[in-house]
GUDO-238143 format. One record per atom (N, C-alpha, C, O): residue in three letters; atom name; x, y, z. Coordinates in pm, whole numbers, plus 50000, padded with zeros to 5 digits. Atoms other than C-alpha are relative to their C-alpha. Example, Ala and Ser with C-alpha at 12.3 -4.5 7.8 and 13.67 -1.06 7.14 Angstrom:
<recs>
<rec code="ALA" site="N" east="50089" north="49881" up="50000"/>
<rec code="ALA" site="CA" east="51230" north="49550" up="50780"/>
<rec code="ALA" site="C" east="50090" north="50120" up="50000"/>
<rec code="ALA" site="O" east="50194" north="50118" up="50066"/>
<rec code="SER" site="N" east="49918" north="49881" up="49994"/>
<rec code="SER" site="CA" east="51367" north="49894" up="50714"/>
<rec code="SER" site="C" east="49923" north="50109" up="50073"/>
<rec code="SER" site="O" east="49974" north="50220" up="50090"/>
</recs>
This chain:
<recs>
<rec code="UNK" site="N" east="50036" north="50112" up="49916"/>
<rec code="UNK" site="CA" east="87697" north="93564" up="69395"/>
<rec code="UNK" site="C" east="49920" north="49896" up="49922"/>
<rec code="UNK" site="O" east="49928" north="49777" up="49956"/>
<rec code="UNK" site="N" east="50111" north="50065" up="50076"/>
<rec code="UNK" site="CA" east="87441" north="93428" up="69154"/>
<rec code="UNK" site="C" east="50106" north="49921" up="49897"/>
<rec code="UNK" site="O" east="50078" north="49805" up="49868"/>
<rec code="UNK" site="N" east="49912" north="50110" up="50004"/>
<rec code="UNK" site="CA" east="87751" north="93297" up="68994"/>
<rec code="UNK" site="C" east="50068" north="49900" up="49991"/>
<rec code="UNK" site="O" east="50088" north="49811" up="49908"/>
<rec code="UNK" site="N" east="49961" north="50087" up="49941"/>
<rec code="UNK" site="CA" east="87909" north="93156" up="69203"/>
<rec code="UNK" site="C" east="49941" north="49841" up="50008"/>
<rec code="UNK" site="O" east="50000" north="49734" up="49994"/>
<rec code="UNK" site="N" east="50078" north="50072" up="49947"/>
<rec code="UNK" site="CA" east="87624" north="92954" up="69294"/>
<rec code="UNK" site="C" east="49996" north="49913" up="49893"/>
<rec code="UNK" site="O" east="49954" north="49802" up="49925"/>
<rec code="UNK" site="N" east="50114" north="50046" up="50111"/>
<rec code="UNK" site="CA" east="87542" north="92837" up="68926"/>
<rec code="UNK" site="C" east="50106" north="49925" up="49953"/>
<rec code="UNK" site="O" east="50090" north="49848" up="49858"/>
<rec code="UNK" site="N" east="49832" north="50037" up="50077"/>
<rec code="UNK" site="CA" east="87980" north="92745" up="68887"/>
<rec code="UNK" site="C" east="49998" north="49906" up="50133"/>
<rec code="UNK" site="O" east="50113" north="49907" up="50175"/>
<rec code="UNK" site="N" east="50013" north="50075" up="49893"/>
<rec code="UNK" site="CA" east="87896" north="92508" up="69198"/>
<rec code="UNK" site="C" east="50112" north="50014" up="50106"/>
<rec code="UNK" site="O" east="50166" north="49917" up="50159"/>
<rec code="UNK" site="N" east="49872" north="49950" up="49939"/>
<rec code="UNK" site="CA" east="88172" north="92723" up="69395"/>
<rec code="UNK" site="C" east="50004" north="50030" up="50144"/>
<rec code="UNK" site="O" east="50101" north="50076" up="50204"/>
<rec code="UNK" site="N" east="50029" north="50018" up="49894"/>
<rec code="UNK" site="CA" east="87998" north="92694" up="69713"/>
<rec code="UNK" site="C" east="50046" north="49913" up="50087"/>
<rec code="UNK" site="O" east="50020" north="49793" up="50077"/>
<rec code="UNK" site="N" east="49855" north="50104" up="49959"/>
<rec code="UNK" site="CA" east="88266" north="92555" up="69943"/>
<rec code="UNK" site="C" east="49876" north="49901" up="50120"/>
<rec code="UNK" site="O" east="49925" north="49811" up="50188"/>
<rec code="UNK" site="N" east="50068" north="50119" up="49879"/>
<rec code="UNK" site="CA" east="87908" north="92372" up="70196"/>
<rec code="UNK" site="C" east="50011" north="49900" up="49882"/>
<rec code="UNK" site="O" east="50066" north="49790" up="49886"/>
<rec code="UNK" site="N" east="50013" north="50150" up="50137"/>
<rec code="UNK" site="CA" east="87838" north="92185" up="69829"/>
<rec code="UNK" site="C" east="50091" north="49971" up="49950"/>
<rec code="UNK" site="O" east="50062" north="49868" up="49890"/>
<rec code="UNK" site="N" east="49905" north="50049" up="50070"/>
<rec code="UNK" site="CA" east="88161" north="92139" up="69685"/>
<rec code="UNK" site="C" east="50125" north="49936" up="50072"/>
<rec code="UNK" site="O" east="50175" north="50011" up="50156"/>
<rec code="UNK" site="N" east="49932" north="50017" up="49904"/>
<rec code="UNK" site="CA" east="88420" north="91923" up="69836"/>
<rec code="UNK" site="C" east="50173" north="50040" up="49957"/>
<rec code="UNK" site="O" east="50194" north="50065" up="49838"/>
<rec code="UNK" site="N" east="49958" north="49925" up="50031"/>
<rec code="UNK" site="CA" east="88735" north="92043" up="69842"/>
<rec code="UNK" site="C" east="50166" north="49932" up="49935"/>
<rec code="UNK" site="O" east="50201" north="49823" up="49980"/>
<rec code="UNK" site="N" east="49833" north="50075" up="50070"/>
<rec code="UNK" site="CA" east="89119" north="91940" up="69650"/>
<rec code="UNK" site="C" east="50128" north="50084" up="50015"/>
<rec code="UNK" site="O" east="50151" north="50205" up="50023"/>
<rec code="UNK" site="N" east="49870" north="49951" up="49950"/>
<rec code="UNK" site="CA" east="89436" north="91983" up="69715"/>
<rec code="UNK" site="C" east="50054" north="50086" up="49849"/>
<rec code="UNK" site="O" east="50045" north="50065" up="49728"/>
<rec code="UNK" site="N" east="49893" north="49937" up="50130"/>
<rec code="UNK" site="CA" east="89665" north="92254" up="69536"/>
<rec code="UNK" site="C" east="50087" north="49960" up="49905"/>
<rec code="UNK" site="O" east="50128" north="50044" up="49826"/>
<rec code="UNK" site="N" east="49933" north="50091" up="50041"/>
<rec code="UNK" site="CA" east="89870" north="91968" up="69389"/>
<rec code="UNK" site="C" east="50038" north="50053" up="49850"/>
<rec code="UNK" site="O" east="49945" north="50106" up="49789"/>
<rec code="UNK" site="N" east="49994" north="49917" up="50125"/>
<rec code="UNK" site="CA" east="90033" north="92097" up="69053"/>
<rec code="UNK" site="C" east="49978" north="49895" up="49911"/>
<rec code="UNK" site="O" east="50065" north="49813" up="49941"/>
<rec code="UNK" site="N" east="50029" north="50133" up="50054"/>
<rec code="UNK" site="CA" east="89911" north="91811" up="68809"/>
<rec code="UNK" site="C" east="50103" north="50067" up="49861"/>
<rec code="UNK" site="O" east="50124" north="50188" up="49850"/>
<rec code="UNK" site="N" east="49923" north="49971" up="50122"/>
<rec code="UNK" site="CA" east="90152" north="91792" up="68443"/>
<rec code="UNK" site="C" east="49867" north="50024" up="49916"/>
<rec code="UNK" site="O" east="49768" north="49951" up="49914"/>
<rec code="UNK" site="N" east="50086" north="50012" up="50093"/>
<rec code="UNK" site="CA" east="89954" north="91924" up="68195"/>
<rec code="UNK" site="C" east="49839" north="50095" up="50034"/>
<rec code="UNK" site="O" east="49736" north="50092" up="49966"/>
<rec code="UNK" site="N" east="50110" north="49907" up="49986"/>
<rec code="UNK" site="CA" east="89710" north="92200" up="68382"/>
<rec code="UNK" site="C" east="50068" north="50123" up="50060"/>
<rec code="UNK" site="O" east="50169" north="50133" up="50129"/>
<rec code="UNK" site="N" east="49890" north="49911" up="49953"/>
<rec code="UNK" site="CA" east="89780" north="92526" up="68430"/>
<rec code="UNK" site="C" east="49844" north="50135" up="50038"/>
<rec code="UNK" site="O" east="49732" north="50129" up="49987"/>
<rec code="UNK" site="N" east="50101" north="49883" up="49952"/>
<rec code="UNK" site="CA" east="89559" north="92852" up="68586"/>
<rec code="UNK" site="C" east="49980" north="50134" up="49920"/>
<rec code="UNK" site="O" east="50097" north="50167" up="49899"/>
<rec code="UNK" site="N" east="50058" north="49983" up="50052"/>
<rec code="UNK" site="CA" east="89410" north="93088" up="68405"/>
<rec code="UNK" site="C" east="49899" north="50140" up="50007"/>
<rec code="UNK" site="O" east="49788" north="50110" up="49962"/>
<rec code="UNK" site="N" east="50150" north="49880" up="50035"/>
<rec code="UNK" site="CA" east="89165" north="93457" up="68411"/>
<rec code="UNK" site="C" east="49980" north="50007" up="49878"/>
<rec code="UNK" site="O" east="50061" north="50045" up="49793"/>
<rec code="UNK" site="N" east="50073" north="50043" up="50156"/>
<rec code="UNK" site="CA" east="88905" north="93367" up="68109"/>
<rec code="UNK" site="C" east="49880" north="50127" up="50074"/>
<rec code="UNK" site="O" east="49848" north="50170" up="50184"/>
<rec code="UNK" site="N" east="50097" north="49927" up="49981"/>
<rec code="UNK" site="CA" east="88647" north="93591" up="68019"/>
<rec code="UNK" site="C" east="49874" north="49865" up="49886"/>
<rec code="UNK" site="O" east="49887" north="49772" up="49806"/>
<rec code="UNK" site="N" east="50077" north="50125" up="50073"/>
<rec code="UNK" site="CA" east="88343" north="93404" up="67896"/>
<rec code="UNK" site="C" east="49938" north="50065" up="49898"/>
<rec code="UNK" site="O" east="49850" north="50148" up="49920"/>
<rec code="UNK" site="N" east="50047" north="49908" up="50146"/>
<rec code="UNK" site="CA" east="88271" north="93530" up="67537"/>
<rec code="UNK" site="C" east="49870" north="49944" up="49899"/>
<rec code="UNK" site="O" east="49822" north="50012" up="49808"/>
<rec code="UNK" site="N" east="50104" north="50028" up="50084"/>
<rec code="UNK" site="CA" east="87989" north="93299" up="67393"/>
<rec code="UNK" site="C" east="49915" north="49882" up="50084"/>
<rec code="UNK" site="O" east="49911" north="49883" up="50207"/>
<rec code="UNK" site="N" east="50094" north="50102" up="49917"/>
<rec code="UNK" site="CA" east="87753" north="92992" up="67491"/>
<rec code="UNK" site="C" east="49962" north="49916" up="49881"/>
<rec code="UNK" site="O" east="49885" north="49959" up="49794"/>
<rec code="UNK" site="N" east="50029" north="50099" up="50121"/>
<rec code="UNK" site="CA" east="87731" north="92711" up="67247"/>
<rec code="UNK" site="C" east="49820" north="49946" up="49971"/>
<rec code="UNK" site="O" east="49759" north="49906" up="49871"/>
<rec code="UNK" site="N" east="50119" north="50064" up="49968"/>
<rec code="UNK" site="CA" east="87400" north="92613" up="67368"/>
<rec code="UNK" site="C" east="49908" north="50089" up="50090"/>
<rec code="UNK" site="O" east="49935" north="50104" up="50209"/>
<rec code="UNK" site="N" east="50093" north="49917" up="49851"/>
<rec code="UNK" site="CA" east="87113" north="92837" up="67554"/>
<rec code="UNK" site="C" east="49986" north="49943" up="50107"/>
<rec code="UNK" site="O" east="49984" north="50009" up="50211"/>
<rec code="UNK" site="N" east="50044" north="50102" up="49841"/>
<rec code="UNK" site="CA" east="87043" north="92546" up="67822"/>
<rec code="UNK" site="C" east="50124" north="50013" up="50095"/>
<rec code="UNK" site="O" east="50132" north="49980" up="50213"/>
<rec code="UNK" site="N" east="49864" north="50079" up="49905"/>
<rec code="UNK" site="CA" east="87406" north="92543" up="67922"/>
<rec code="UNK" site="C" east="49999" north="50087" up="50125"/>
<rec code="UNK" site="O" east="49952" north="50201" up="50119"/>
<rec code="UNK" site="N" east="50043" north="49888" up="49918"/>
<rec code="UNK" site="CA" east="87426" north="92682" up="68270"/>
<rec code="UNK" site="C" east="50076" north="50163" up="49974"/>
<rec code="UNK" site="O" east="50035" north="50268" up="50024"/>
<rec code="UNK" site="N" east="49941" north="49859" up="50006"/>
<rec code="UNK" site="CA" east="87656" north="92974" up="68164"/>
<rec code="UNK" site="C" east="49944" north="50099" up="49919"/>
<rec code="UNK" site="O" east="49988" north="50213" up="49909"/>
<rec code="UNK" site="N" east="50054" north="49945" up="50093"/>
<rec code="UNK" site="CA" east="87428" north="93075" up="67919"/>
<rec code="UNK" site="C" east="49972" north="50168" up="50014"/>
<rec code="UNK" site="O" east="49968" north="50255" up="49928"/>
<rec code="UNK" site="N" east="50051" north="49831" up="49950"/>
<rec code="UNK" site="CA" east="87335" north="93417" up="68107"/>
<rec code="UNK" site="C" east="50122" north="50067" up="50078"/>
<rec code="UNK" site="O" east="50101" north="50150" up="50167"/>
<rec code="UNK" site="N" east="49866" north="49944" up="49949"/>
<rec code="UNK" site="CA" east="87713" north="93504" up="68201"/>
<rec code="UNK" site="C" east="50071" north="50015" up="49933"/>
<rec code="UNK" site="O" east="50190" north="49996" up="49960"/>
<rec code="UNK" site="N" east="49858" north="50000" up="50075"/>
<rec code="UNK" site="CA" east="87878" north="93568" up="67927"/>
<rec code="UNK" site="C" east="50035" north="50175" up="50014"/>
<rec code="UNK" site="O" east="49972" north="50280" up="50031"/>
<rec code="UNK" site="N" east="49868" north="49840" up="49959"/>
<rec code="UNK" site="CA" east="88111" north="93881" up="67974"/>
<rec code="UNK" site="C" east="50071" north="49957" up="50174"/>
<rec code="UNK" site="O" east="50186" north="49946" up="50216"/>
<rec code="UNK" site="N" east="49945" north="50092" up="49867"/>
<rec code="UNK" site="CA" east="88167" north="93737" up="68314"/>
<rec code="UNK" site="C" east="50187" north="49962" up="49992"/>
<rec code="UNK" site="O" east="50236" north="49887" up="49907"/>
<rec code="UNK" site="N" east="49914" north="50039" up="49955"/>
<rec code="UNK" site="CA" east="88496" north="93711" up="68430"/>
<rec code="UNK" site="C" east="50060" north="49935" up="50103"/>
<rec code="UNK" site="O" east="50031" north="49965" up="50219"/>
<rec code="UNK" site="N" east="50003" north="50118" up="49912"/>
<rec code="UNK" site="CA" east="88659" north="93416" up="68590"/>
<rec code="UNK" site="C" east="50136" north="49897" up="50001"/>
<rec code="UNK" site="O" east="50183" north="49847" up="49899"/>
<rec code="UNK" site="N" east="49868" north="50120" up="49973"/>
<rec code="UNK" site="CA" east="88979" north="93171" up="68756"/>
<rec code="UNK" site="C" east="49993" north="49870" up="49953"/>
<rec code="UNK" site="O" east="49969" north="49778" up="50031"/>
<rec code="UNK" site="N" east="50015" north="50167" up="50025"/>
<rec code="UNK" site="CA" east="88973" north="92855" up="68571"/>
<rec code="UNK" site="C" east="50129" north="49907" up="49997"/>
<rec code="UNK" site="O" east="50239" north="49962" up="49990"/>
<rec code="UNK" site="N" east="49897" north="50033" up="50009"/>
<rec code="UNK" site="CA" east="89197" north="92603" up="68564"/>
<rec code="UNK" site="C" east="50005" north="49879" up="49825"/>
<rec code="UNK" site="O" east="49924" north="49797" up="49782"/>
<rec code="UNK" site="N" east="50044" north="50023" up="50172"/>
<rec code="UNK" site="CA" east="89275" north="92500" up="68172"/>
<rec code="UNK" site="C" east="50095" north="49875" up="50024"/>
<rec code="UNK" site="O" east="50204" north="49867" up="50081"/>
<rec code="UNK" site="N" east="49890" north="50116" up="50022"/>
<rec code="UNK" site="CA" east="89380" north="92139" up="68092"/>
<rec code="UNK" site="C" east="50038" north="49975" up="49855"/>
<rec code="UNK" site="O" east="49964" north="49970" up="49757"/>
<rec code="UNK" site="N" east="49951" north="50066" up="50155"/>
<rec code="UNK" site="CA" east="89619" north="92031" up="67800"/>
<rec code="UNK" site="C" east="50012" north="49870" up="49940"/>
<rec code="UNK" site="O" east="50043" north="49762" up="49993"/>
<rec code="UNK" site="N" east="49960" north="50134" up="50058"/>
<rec code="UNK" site="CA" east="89648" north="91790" up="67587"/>
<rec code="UNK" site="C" east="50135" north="50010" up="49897"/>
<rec code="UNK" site="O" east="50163" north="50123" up="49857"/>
<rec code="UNK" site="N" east="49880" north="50018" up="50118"/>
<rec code="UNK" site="CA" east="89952" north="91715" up="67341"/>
<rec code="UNK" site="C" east="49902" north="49908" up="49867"/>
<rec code="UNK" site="O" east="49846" north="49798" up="49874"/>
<rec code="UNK" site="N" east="50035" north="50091" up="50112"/>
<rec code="UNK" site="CA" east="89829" north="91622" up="66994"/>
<rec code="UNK" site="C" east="50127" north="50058" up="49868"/>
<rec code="UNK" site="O" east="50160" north="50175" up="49845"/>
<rec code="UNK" site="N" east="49891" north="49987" up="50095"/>
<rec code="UNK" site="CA" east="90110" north="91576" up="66705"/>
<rec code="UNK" site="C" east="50080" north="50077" up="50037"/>
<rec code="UNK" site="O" east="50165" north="50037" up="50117"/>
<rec code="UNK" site="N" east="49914" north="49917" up="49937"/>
<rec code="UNK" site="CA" east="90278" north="91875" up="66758"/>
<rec code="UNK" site="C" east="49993" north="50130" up="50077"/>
<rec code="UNK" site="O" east="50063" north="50231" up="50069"/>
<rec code="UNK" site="N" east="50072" north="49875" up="49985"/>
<rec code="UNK" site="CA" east="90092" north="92101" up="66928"/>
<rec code="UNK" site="C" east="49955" north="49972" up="50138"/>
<rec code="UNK" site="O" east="49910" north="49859" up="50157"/>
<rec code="UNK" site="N" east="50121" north="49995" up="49872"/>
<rec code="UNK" site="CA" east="89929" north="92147" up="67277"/>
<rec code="UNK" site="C" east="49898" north="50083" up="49965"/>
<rec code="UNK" site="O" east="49901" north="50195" up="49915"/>
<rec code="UNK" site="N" east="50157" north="49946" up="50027"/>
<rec code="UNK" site="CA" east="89565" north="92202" up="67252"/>
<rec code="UNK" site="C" east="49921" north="50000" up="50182"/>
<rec code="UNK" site="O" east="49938" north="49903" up="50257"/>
<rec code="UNK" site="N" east="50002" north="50009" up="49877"/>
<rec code="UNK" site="CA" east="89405" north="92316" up="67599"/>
<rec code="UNK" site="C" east="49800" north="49924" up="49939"/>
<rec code="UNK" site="O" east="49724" north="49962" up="49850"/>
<rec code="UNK" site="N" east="50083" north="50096" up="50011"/>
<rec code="UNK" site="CA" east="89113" north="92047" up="67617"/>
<rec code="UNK" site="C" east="49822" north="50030" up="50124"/>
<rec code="UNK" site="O" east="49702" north="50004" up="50111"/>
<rec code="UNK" site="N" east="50107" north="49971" up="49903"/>
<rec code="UNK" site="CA" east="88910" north="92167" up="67940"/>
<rec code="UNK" site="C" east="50012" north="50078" up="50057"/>
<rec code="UNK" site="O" east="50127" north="50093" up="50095"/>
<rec code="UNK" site="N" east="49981" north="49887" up="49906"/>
<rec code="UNK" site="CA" east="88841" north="92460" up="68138"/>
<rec code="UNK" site="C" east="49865" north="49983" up="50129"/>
<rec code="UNK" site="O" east="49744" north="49967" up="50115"/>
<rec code="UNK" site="N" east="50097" north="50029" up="49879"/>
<rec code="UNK" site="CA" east="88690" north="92425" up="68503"/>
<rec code="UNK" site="C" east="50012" north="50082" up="50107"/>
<rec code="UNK" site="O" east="50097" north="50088" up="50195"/>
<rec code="UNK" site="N" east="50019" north="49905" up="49872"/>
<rec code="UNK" site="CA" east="88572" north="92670" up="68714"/>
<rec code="UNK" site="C" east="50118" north="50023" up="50170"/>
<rec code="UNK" site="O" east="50072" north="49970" up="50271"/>
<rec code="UNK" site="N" east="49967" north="50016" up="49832"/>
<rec code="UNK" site="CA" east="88798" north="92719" up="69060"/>
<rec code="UNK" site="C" east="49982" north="50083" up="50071"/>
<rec code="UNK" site="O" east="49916" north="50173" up="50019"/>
<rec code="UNK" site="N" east="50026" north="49901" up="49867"/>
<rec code="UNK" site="CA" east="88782" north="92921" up="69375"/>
<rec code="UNK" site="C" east="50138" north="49970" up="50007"/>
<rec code="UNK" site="O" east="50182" north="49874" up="49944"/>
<rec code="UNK" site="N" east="49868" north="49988" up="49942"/>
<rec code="UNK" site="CA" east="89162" north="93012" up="69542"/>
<rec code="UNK" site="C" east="49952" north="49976" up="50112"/>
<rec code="UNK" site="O" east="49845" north="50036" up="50105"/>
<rec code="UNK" site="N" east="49968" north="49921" up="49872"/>
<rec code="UNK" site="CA" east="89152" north="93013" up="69901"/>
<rec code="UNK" site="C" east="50124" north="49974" up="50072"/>
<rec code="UNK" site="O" east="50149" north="49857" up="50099"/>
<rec code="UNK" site="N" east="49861" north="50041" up="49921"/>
<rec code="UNK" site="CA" east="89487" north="93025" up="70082"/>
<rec code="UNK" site="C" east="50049" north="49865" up="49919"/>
<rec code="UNK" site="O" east="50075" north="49870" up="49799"/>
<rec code="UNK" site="N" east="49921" north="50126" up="50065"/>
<rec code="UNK" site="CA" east="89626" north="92641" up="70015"/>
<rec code="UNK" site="C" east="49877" north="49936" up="49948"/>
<rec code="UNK" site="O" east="49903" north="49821" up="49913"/>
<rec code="UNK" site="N" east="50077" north="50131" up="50052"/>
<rec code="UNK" site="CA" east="89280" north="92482" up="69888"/>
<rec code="UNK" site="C" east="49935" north="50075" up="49855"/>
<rec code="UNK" site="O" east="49938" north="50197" up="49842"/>
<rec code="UNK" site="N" east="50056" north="49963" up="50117"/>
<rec code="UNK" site="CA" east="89116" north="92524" up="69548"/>
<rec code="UNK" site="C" east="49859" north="49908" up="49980"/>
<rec code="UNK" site="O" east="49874" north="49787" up="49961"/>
<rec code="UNK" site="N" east="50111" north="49993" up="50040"/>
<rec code="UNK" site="CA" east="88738" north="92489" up="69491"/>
<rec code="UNK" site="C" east="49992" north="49960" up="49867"/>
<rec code="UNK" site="O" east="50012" north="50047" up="49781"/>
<rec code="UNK" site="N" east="50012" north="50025" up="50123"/>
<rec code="UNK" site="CA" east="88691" north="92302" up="69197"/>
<rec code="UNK" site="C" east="49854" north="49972" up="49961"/>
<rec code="UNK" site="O" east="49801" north="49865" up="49990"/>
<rec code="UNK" site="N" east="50112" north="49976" up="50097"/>
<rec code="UNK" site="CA" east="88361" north="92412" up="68984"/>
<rec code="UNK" site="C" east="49915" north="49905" up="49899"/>
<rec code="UNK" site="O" east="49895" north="49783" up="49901"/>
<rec code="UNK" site="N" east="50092" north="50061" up="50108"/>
<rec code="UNK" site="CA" east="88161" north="92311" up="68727"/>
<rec code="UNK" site="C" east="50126" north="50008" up="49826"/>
<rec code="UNK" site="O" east="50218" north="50089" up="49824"/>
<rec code="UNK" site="N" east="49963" north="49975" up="50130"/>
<rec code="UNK" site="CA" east="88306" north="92276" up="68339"/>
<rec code="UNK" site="C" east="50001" north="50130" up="49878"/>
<rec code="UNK" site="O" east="49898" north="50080" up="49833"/>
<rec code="UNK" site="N" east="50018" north="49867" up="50144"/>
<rec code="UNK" site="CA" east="88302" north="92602" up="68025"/>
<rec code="UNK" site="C" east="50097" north="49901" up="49877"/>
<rec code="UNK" site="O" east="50210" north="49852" up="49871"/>
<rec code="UNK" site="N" east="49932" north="50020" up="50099"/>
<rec code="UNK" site="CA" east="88350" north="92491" up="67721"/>
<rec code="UNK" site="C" east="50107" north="50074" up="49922"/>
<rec code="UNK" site="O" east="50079" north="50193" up="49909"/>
<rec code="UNK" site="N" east="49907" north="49925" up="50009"/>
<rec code="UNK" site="CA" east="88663" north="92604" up="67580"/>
<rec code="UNK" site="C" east="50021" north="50113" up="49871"/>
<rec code="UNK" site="O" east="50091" north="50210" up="49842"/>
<rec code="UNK" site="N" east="50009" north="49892" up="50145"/>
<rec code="UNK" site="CA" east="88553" north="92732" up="67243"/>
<rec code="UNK" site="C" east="49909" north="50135" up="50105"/>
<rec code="UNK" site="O" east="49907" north="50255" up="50077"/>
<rec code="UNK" site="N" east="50035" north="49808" up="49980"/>
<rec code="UNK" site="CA" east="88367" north="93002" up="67473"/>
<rec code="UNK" site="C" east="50064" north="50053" up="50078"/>
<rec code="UNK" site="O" east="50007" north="50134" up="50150"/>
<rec code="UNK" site="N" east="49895" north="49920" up="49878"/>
<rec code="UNK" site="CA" east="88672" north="93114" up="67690"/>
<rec code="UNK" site="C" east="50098" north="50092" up="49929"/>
<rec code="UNK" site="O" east="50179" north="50041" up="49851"/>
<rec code="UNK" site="N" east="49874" north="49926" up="50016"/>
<rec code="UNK" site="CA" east="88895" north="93368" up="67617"/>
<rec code="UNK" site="C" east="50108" north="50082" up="50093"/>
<rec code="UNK" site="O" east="50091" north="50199" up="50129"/>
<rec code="UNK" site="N" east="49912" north="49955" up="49945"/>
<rec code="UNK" site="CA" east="89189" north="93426" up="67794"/>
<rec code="UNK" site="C" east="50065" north="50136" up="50038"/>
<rec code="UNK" site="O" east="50108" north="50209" up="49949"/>
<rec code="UNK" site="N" east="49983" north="49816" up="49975"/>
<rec code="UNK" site="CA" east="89279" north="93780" up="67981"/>
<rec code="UNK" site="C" east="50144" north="49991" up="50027"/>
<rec code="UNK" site="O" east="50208" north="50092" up="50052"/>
</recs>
């Protein structure tokens, strides 16, 4: 729960977005493996496992995934979170 709370996944504070499939993002169970920074809020969650939704970019010839952001599922709506940097995500 403590979390939740800290990935701003609290559906009174967070408002809420449609399931809409955007080009170029795709879903995601990351485990959170490091913390670039002690201040950052994830700093005290790493092993934590978690639904993000990862965005790409295209550079030369390559897709590079650029952002990873917290979501919630529920039925048709998705809870969209706070940010993880992507150098500390690793993919399950």
């Amino acid at each position: 729960m403590e979390f939740l709370a800290a990935a701003h996944l609290d559906p009174k504070r967070q408002s809420i977005y449609s399931e809409r499939r955007r080009e170029g993002e795709r879903y995601a169970v990351v485990k959170i493996i490091d913390c670039q920074h002690k201040d950052w809020w994830y700093s005290k969650f790493i092993g934590v496992e978690c639904f993000v939704r990862l965005r790409f970019n295209n550079y030369g010839r390559g897709e590079f995934i650029s952002e990873g952001v917290l979501v919630k599922v529920n039925k048709n709506r998705v809870l969209s979170g706070r940010s993880i940097s992507v150098k500390d995500l690793m993919i399950i």
